[in-house]
C-alpha positions as CSV (number, residue, x, y, z in Angstrom):
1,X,25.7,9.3,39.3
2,X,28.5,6.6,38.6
3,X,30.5,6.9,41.4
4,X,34.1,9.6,41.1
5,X,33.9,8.8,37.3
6,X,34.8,12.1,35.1
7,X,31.9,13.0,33.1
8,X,33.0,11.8,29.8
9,X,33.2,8.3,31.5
10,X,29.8,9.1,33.2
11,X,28.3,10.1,29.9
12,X,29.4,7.1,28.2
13,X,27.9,4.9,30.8
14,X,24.7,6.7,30.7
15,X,24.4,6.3,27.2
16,X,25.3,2.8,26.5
17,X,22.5,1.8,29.6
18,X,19.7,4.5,27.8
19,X,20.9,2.3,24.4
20,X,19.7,-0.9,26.1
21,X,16.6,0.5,27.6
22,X,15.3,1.2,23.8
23,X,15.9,-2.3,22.8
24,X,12.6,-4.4,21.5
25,X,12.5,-8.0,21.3
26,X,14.6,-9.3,18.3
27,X,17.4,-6.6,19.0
28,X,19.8,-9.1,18.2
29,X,18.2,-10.7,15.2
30,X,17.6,-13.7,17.1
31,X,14.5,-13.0,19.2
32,X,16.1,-12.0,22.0
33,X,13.8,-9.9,24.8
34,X,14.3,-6.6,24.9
35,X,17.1,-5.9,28.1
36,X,15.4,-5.7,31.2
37,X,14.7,-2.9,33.3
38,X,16.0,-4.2,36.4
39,X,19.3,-5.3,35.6
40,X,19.4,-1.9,34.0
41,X,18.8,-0.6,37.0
42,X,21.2,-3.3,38.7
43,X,24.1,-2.4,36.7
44,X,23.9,1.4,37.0
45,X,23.8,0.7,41.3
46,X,27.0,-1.0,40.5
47,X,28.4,1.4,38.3
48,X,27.8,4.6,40.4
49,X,30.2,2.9,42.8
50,X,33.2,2.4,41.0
51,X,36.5,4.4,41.1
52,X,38.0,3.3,38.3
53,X,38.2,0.0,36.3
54,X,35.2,0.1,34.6
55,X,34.0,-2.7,32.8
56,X,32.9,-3.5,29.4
57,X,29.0,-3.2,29.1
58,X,27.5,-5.5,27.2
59,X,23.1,-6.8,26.8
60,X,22.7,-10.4,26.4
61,X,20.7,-12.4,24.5
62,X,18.9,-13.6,27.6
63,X,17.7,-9.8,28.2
64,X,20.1,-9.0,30.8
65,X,23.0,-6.5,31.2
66,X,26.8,-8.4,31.4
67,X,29.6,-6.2,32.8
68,X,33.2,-8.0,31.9
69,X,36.3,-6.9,32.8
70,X,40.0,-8.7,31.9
71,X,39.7,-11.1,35.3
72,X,35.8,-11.7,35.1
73,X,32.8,-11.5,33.7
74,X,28.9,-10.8,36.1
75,X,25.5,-11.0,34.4
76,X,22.8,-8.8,36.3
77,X,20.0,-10.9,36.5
78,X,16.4,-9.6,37.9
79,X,14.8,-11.7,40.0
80,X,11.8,-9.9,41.6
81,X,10.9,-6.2,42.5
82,X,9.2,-4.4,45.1
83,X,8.7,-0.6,45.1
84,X,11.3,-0.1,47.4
85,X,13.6,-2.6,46.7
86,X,15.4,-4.5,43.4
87,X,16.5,-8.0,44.1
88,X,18.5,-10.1,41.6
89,X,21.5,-12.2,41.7
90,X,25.2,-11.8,40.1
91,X,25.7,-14.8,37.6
92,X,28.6,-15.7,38.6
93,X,28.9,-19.0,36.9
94,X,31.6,-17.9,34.0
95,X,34.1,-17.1,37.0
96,X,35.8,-20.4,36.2
């Protein structure tokens, strides 16, 4: 899991993501939805295939996972499932 990460990097990851799976609605005091499964899910395909450069992990408020590094930032966001498959789209609309 999480690509050629060393497992203190791997751990970290895993924990932040298990974090945001245990949030309800209201996490943030403003009734946000809890984080969605999905771009959980979304976010840790991405993750396991990074080297190196890891980003900063971050829930929204929207109930989504953001992952920003210095250059840019993507918000996973689910779109439907099947049970094969996750579909969703990269938010790429902060790219500038």
């Amino acid at each position: 899991m999480y690509g050629y990460l060393d497992s203190e990097e791997r751990k970290k990851i895993a924990d932040t993501l298990d974090r945001f799976r245990k949030y309800e609605k209201g996490w943030d005091s403003y009734n946000a939805p809890p984080i969605d499964k999905i771009s959980i899910k979304m976010a840790e395909e991405i993750l396991n295939e990074m080297y190196t450069n890891i980003p900063h992990i971050a829930p929204t408020g929207n109930g989504t996972v953001m992952l920003e590094w210095d250059e840019f930032v993507l918000e996973l966001v689910p779109n439907e499932t099947t049970e094969d498959n996750i579909l969703g789209y990269i938010d790429t609309d902060d790219l500038g």
